[in-house]
DODRENVEX-661666 format. One record per residue (C-alpha): residue number from 1; residue in one letter; x, y, z. Coordinates in steps of 0.05 Angstrom, whole numbers, plus 5000, padded with zeros to 4 digits. Layout:
BEGIN
num_residu_east_north_up
NUM_a_X_Y_Z
...
This chain:
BEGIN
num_residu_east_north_up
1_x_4178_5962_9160
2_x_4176_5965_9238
3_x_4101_5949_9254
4_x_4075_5958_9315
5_x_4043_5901_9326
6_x_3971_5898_9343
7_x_3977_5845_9400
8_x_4022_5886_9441
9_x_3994_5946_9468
10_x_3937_5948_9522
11_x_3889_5963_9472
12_x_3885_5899_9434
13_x_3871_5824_9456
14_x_3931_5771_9459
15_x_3924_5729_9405
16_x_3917_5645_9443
17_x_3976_5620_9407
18_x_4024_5687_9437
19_x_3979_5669_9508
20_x_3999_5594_9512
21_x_4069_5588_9462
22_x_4098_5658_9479
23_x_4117_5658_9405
24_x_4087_5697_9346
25_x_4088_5686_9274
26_x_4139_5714_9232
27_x_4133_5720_9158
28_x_4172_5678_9124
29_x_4219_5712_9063
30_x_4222_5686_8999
31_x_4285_5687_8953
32_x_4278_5751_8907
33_x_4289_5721_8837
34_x_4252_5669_8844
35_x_4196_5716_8867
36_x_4205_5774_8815
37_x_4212_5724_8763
38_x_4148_5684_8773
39_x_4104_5748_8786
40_x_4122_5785_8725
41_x_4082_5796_8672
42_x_4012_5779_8664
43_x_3967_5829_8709
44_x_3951_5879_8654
45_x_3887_5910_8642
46_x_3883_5881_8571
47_x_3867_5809_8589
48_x_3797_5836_8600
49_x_3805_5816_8669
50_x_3812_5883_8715
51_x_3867_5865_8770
52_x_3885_5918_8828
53_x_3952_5887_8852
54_x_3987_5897_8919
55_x_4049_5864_8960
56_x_4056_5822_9029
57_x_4111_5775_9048
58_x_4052_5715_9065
59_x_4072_5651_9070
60_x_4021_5596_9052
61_x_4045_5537_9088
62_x_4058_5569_9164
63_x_3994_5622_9166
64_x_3928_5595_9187
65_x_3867_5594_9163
66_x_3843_5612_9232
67_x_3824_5680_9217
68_x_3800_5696_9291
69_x_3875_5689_9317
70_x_3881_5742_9268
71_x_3967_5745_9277
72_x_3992_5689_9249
73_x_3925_5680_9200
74_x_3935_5684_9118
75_x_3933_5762_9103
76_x_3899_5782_9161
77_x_3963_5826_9184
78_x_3956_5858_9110
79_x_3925_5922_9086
80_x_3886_5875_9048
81_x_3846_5838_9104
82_x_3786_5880_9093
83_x_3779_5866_9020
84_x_3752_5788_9041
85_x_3742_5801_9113
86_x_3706_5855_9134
87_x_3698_5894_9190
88_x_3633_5926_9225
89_x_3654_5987_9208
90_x_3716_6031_9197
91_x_3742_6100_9233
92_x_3747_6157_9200
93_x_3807_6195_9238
94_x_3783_6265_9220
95_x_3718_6276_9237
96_x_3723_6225_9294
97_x_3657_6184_9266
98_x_3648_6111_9241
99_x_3639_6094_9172
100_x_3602_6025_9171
101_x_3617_5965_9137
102_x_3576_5906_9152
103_x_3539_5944_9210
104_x_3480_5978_9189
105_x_3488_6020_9263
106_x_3501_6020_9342
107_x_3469_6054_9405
108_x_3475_6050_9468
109_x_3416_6032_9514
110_x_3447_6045_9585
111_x_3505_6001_9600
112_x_3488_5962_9530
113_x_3506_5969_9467
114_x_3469_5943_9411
115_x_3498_5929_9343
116_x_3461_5919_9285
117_x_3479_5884_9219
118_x_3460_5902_9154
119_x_3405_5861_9119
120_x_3417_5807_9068
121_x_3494_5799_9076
122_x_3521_5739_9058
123_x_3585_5691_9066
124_x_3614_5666_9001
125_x_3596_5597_9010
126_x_3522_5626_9004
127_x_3508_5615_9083
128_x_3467_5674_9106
129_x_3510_5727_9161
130_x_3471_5735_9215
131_x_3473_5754_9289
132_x_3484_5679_9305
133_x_3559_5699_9271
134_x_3561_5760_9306
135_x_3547_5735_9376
136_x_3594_5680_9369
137_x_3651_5716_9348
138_x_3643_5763_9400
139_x_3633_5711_9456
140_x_3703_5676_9428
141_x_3738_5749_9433
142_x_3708_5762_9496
143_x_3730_5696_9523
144_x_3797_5702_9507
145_x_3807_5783_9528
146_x_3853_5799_9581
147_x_3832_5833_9639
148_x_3876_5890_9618
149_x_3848_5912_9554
150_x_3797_5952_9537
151_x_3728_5934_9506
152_x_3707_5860_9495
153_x_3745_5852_9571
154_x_3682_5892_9600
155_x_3629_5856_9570
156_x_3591_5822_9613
157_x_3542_5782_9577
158_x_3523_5779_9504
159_x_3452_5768_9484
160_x_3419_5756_9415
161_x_3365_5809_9401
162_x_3338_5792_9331
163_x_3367_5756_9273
164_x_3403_5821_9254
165_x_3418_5849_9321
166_x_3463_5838_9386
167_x_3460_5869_9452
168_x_3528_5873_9494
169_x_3517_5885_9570
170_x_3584_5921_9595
171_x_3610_5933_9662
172_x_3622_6010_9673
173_x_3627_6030_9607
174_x_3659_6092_9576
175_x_3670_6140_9517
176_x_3687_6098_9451
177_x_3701_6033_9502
178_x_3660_5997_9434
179_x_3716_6015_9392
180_x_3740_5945_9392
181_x_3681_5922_9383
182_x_3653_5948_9315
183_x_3725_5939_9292
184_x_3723_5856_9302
185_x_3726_5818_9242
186_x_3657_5777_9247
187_x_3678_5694_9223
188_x_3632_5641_9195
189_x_3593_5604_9249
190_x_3595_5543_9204
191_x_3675_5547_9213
192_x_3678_5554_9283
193_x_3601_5509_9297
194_x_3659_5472_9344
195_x_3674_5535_9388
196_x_3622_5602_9382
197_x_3565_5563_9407
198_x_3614_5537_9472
199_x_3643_5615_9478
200_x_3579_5648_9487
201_x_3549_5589_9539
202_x_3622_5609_9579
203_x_3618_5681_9567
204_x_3546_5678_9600
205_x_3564_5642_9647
206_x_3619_5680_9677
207_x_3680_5645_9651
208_x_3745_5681_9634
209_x_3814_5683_9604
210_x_3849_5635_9649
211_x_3799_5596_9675
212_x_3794_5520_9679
213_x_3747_5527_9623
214_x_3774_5566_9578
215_x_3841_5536_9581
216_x_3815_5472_9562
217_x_3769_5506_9505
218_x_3831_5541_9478
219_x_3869_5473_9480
220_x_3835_5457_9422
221_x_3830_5524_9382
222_x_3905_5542_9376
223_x_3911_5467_9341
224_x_3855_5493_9299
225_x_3867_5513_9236
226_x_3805_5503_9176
227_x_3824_5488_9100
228_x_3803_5552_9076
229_x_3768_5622_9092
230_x_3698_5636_9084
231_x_3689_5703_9060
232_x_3649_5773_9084
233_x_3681_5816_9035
234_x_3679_5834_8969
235_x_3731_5780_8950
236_x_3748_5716_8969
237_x_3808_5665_8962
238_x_3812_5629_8894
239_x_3842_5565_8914
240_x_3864_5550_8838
241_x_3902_5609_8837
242_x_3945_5607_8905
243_x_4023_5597_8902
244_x_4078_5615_8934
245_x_4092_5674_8891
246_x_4024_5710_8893
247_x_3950_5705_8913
248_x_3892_5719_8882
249_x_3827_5739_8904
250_x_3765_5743_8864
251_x_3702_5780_8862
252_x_3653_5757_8918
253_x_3589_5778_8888
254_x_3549_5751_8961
255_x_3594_5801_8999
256_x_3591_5867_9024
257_x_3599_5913_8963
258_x_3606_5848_8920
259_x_3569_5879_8859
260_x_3593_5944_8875
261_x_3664_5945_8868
262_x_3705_5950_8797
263_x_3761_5904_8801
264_x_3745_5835_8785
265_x_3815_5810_8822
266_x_3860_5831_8874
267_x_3929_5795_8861
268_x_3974_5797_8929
269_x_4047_5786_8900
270_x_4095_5760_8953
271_x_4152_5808_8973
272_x_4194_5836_9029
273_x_4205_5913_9036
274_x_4265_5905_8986
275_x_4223_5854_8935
276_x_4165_5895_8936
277_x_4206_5951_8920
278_x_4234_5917_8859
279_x_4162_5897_8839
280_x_4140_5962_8841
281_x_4191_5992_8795
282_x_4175_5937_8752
283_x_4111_5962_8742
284_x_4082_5899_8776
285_x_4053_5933_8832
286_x_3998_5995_8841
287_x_4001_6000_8910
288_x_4046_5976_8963
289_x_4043_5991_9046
290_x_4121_5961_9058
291_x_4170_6002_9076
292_x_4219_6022_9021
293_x_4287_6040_9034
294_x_4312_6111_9013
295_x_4348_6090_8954
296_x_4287_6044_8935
297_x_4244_6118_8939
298_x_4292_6151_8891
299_x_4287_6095_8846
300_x_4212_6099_8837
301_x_4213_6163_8806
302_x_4227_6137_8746
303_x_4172_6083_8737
304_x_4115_6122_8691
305_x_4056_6141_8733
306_x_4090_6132_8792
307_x_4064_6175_8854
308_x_4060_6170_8929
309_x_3996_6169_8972
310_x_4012_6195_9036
311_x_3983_6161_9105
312_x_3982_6206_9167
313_x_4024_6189_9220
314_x_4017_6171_9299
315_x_4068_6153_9329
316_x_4140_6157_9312
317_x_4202_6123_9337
318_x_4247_6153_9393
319_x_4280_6121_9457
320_x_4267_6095_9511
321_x_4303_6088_9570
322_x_4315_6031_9626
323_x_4310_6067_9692
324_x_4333_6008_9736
325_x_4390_5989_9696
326_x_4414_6056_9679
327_x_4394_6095_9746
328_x_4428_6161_9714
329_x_4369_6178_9669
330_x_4331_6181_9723
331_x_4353_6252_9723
332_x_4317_6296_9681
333_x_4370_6334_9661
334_x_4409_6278_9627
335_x_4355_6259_9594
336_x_4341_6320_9562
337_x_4417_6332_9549
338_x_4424_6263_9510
339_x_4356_6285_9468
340_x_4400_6353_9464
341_x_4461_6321_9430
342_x_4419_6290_9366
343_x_4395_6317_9303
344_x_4332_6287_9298
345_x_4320_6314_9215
346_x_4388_6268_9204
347_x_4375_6209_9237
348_x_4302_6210_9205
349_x_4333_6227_9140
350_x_4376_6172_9142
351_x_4325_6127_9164
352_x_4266_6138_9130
353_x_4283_6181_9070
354_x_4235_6227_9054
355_x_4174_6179_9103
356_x_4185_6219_9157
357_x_4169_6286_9197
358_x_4209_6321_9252
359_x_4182_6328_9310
360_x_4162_6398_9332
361_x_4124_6407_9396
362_x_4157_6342_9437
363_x_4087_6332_9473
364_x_4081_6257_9473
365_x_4022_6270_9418
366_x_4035_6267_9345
367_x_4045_6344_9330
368_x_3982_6335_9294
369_x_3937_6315_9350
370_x_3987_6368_9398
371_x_3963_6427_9352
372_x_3882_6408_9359
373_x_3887_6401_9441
374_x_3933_6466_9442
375_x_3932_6535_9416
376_x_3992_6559_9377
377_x_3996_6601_9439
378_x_4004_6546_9486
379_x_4043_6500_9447
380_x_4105_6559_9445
381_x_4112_6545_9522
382_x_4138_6468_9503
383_x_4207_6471_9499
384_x_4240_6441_9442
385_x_4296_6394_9435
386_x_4336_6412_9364
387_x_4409_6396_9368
388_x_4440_6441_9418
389_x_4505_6405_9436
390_x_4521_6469_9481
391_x_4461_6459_9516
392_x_4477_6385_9531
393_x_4534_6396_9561
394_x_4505_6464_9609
395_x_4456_6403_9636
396_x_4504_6339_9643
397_x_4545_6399_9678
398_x_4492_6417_9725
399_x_4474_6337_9734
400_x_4542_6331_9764
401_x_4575_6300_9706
402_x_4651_6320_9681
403_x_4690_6317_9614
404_x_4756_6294_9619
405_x_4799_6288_9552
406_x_4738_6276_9518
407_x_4704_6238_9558
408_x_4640_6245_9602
409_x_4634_6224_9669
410_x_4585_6205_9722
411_x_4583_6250_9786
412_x_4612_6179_9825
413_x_4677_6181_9775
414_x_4649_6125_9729
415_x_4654_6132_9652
416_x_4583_6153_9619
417_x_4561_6095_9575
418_x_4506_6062_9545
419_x_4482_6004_9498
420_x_4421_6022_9446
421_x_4385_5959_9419
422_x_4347_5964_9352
423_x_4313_5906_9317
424_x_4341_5867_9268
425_x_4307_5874_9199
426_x_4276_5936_9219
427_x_4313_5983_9181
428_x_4296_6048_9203
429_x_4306_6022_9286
430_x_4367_5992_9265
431_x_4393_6061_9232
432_x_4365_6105_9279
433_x_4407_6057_9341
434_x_4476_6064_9297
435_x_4462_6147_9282
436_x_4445_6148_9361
437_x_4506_6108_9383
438_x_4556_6155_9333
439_x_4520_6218_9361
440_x_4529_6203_9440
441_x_4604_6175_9417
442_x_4627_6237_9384
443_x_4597_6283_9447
444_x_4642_6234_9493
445_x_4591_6183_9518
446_x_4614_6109_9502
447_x_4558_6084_9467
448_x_4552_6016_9430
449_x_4484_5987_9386
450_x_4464_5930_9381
451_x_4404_5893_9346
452_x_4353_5843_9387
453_x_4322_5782_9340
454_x_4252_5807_9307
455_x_4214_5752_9327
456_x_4201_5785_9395
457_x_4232_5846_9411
458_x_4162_5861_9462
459_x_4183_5812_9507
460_x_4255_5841_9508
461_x_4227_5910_9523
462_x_4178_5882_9579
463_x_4225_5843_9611
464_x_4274_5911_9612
465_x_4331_5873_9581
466_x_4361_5926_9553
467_x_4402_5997_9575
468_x_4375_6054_9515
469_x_4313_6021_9462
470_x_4292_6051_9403
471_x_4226_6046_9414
472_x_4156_6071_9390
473_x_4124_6135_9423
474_x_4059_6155_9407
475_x_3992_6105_9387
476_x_3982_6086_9313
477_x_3925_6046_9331
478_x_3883_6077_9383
479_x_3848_6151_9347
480_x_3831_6183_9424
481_x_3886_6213_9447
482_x_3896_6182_9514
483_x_3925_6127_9468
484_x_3991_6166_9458
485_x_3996_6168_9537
486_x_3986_6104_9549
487_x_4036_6084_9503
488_x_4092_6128_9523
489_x_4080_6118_9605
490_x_4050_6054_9615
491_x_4063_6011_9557
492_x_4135_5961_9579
493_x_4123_6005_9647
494_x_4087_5945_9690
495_x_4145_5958_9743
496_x_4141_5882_9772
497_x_4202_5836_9779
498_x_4184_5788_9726
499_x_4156_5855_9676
500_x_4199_5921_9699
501_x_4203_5954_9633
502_x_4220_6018_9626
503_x_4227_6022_9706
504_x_4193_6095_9703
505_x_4152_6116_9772
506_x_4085_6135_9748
507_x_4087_6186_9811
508_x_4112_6234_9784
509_x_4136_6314_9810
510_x_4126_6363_9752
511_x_4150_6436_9755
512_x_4097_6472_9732
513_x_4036_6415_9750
514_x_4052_6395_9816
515_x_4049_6325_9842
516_x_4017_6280_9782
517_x_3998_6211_9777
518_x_4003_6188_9708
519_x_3969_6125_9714
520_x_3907_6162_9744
521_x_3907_6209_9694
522_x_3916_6169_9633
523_x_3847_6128_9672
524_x_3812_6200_9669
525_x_3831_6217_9595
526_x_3803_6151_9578
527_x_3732_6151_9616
528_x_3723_6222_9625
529_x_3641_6240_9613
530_x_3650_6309_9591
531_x_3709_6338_9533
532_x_3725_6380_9595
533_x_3750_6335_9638
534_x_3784_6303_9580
535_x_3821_6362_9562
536_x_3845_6382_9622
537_x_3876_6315_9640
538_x_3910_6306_9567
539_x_3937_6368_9567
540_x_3964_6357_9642
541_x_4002_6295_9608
542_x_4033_6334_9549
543_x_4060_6385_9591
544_x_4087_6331_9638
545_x_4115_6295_9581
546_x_4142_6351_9559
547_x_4176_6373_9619
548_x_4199_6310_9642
549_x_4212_6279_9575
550_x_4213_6194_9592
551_x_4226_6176_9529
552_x_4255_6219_9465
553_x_4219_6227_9410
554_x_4269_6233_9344
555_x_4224_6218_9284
556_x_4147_6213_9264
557_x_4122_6163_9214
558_x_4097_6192_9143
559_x_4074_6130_9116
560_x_4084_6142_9048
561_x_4056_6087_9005
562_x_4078_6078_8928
563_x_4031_6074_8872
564_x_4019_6072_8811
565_x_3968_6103_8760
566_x_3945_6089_8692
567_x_3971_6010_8688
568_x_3915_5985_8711
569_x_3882_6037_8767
570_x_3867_6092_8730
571_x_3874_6143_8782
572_x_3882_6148_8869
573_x_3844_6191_8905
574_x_3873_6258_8937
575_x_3844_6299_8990
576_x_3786_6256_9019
577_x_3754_6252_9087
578_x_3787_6197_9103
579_x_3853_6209_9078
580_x_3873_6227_9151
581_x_3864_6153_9171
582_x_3917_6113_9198
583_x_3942_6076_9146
584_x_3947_6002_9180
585_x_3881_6011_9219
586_x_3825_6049_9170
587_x_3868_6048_9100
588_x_3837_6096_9059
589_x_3860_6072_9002
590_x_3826_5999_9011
591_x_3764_6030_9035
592_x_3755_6068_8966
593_x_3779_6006_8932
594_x_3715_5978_8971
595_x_3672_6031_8965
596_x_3683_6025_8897
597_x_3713_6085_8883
598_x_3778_6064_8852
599_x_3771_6049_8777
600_x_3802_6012_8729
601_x_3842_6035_8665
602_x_3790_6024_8602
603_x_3811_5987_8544
């Protein structure tokens, strides 16, 4: 699996511990046999228990019980999160709407926005939730925002309206600026009685990330970790049956949806891509979100009732380039001869099996969001970038490079070469860097991969410490478009001495656009008051991407998720209105599960 982790784009909040340590929390693998043998068996329907089972390599003695850190918390970096801690609501990525969880509703009054909770909800240790929870755990969020992000860091003040209802004052607000917002996980105020009731005083009071204040109020809270997790969702942790080998959640009947859902446990087995592969052809599993390697896919065909649920895709992996340390790229041509040279079907192929799609329209945009901003008309004016090794070599030629026995050149007589970096123990990056470095090396350009350490591969990118990175392009967590552009121009793009990134000039010359600041225009995308306006500066940045091409997009994700039907769920649904949802963000399959809408097998 190669996440894309949700503390390091611009649209999330650092989490305190990556703010003060500089470190994040890894999962921890567990040996395989000993996992496979102490989770089989025993999850059946016939027990007259109903069990929906799932897999996540957790690890119970590193992960808090923080949940407001969120990475490095127990499960909260799973699929599974929403089962036991809800959300205010969840996105539907179709019809661009909000399906609610624990908010009844929000409006905005002005420059407020007032959130509303639905009546009667309760915590699992029977404590009422209230707004008291809700404006705490938005005064800690907003406390700890950087100045960078987007939502909670434009909050000015947070106010308590009723005992169901909050009102957040923001600073120049804009369109969907409250996505973060009614996506925070509310937490108990009896957990953090220490810290929400401080927050919002500081909050109100002006204090920020950074501050005196806050720095000695987050002191404290990254040393804080409670001895268990109280509980919004229709489950909650049963402490008598938590090992090393699997966790099990049982019905919340206080929760959101308690009563209404028709499993009466959720049993998380431990496993890493390859384990949870095993424990799915073992018939352990019904539905699994790790990535499975493309022998592990053919091997699933043969486990009875085996099927995949397909999760739309975002983003997708590609390169990106180091403009400072390589200072040829900065030529267009070469950068649309070295996307020239690959076969971007093989190298996802190889990397993905059959989770992949090709990319098609090369506009910076998932081809899915490229073909509802575009005609079919427009979007045959985007040149495409399917092998054409001919073609390569016309453009190094008219770059000013030379082949000799082999060999390419730069214009100053230096050999052409370059070192990719994947990650290690993300399989597809690390495939996709070897199937890049054997595709430049047979065209004639010395190339050697490499793989970075997982544990931060973010920083490596920021700092630009590296040549060629197989990176992300595209947004997998941000549904408005301008997401996408943000990602491929800005994100490892800070240009300072400490942060150069990718070392790409925002100002940039386009052939058919004219002079173009990116930066501005990705600002216009996102606060633009009419769809207009919108428009017209996202499709401005597709054609520029397009034309200029900063990074190369190979592959796009198809998150293809095995499961399992008629062990113990007796059937997935196909076809819904949220089945367009990203699959780490709004999983549609957990929101039925929820909603109750998945069933069990009868006796």
């Amino acid at each position: 699996m190669t996440p894309t982790p949700q503390n390091n784009t611009l649209l999330q909040d650092l989490s305190r511990r990556r703010l003060l340590r500089a470190v994040g929390f890894g999962t921890v693998g567990a040996a395989g046999a000993g996992v496979l043998s102490a989770c089989s068996g025993g999850d059946g329907a016939n027990s007259g228990t109903t069990r929906f089972t799932g897999v996540f390599d957790f690890d119970l003695d590193s992960q808090t019980r923080n949940v407001h850190v969120e990475d490095g918390a127990l499960l909260l970096n799973s699929v599974y999160k929403d089962l036991f801690l809800c959300t205010g609501a969840v996105y539907n990525w179709s019809t661009h709407e909000w399906d609610y969880l624990l908010l009844e509703g929000h409006e905005w009054d002005g420059d407020n926005l007032v959130v509303s909770l639905r009546p009667d909800l309760k915590w699992s240790d029977g404590s009422d939730l209230n707004a008291d929870d809700m404006v705490r755990s938005y005064a800690m969020r907003v406390l700890e925002a950087p100045s960078w992000g987007t939502g909670f860091p434009q909050v000015k003040d947070l106010e308590k309206l009723d005992e169901l209802s909050v009102r957040l004052g923001f600073e120049d607000p804009f369109p969907n600026i409250e996505r973060s917002i009614l996506k925070h996980r509310i937490v108990s105020k009896i957990t953090y009685d220490g810290f929400g009731e401080r927050a919002l005083e500081m909050v109100n009071d002006g204090v920020r990330q950074g501050d005196d204040e806050h720095l000695e109020w987050n002191a404290e809270f990254i040393e804080f970790n409670p001895d268990s997790i109280i509980c919004s969702g229709p489950y909650q942790f049963d402490e008598a049956q938590m090992s090393d080998a699997r966790i099990t959640l049982v019905r919340n009947e206080d929760g959101y949806q308690g009563t209404e859902v028709k499993f009466d446990e959720v049993v998380i087995h431990k496993g890493d891509n390859r384990q949870s592969a095993l424990l799915v052809q073992q018939g352990e599993i019904d539905y699994s979100t790790l990535a499975p390697s493309a022998a592990d896919q053919q091997a699933f065909q043969s486990v009875e009732g085996f099927r995949w649920i397909e999760h739309a895709g975002y983003d997708g992996c590609g390169i990106m380039f180091n403009h400072r340390a390589k200072p040829e790229v900065q030529d267009v041509r070469v950068r649309k001869a070295l996307a020239y040279v690959l076969d971007g079907d093989q190298i996802g192929q190889v990397a993905r099996g059959e989770a992949y799609t090709r990319v098609t329209h090369y506009a910076g945009l998932a081809d899915r969001q490229a073909e509802e901003i575009f005609t079919a008309q427009e979007l045959e004016g985007f040149e495409t970038f399917d092998q054409d090794q001919d073609r390569a070599a016309e453009l190094l030629e008219e770059a000013g490079w030379t082949k000799e026995d082999g060999k390419w050149y730069l214009p100053n007589g230096d050999e052409a070469s370059f070192e990719i970096i994947g990650v290690a123990g993300w399989g597809d990056f690390e495939l996709t860097a070897t199937q890049v470095e054997e595709a430049w090396n047979d065209f004639g350009i010395r190339t050697v991969a490499r793989n970075v350490p997982q544990d931060n591969p973010w920083g490596i990118w920021g700092a630009g410490d590296f040549e060629v990175a197989v990176r992300h392009w595209g947004n997998p967590e941000q549904p408005d478009y301008w997401g996408a552009f943000e990602m491929n121009f800005m994100t490892e793009n800070a240009g300072t001495e400490d942060s150069p990134g990718q070392g790409f000039d925002l100002q940039v010359e386009s052939p058919s656009q004219g002079e173009v600041d990116l930066a501005e225009l990705v600002d216009v995308a996102r606060r633009a008051e009419t769809e207009e306006e919108q428009l017209e500066a996202l499709k401005t940045m597709s054609i520029v991407f397009n034309e200029l091409l900063p990074r190369i997009p190979i592959w796009t994700y198809k998150y293809l998720a095995p499961a399992v039907e008629g062990v113990r769920v007796e059937e997935f649904p196909t076809d819904t209105t949220t089945s367009q949802n990203e699959q780490y963000q709004d999983n549609h399959i957990i929101l039925a599960l929820i909603q109750g809408e998945l069933s069990p097998v009868e006796d």
